[in-house]
N, C-alpha and C positions, 0 to 999 in steps of 0.2 A: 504494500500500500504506500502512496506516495505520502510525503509529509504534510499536513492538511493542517493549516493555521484556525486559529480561533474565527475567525470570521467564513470559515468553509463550513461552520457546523453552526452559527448561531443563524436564525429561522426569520429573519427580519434583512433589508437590503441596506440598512444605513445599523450603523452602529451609532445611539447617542449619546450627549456627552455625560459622564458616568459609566454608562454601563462597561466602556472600553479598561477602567480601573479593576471592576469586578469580576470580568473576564480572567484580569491577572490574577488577581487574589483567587477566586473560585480554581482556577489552573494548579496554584502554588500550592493553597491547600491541600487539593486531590495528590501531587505528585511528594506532597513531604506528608502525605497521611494524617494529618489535620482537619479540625472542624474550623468552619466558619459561617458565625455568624452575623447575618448580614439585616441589618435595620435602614431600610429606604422607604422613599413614598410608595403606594399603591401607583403601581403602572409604570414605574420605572424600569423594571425587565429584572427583578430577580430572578424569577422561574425560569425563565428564556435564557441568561446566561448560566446558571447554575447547570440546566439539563445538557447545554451544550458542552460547553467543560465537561461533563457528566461521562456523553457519549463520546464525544474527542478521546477521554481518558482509557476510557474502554475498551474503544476499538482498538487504540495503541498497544492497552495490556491486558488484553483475553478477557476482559473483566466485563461482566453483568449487573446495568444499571437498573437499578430498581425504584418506581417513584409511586408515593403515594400524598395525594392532595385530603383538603379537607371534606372533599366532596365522601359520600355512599355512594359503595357500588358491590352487586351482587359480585358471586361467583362468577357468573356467566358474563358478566359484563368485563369483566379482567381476563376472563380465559374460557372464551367461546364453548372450546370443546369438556367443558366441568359439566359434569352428570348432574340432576337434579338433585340426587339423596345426598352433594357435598354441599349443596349450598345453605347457609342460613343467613337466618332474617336476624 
């Protein structure tokens, strides 16, 4: 795989200003095995750089991102192919 910069994975055409700092940090965290906690406005892009870095990271080292929001969601809505008798309510 070729070397794919941060702006090859994040999901939006312009980076703005902010988010390009977070990109670093969300990067540096993931590669020194670190948490970071990050306090911004609503709508700023933490999701958005956080999963990109996320996936960037992973694809590099075999590694499986896993993401879970505040939203409910079935079995089924996570993993189509889940039987009925795994799901609960």
């Amino acid at each position: 795989m070729d070397q794919k910069t941060e702006k090859d994975f994040f999901p939006h055409e312009t980076i703005r200003e902010g988010q390009e700092d977070m990109l670093k940090d969300f990067a540096k965290a993931l590669e020194n095995k670190q948490f970071l906690l990050a306090h911004a406005p609503t709508g700023i892009g933490k999701t958005a750089t956080a999963l990109s870095m996320a996936v960037k990271h992973a694809l590099e080292n075999d590694k499986v991102v896993f993401f879970s929001d505040e939203q409910t969601y079935s079995t089924s809505d996570c993993y189509p192919y889940a039987s009925a008798d795994q799901e609960k309510d």
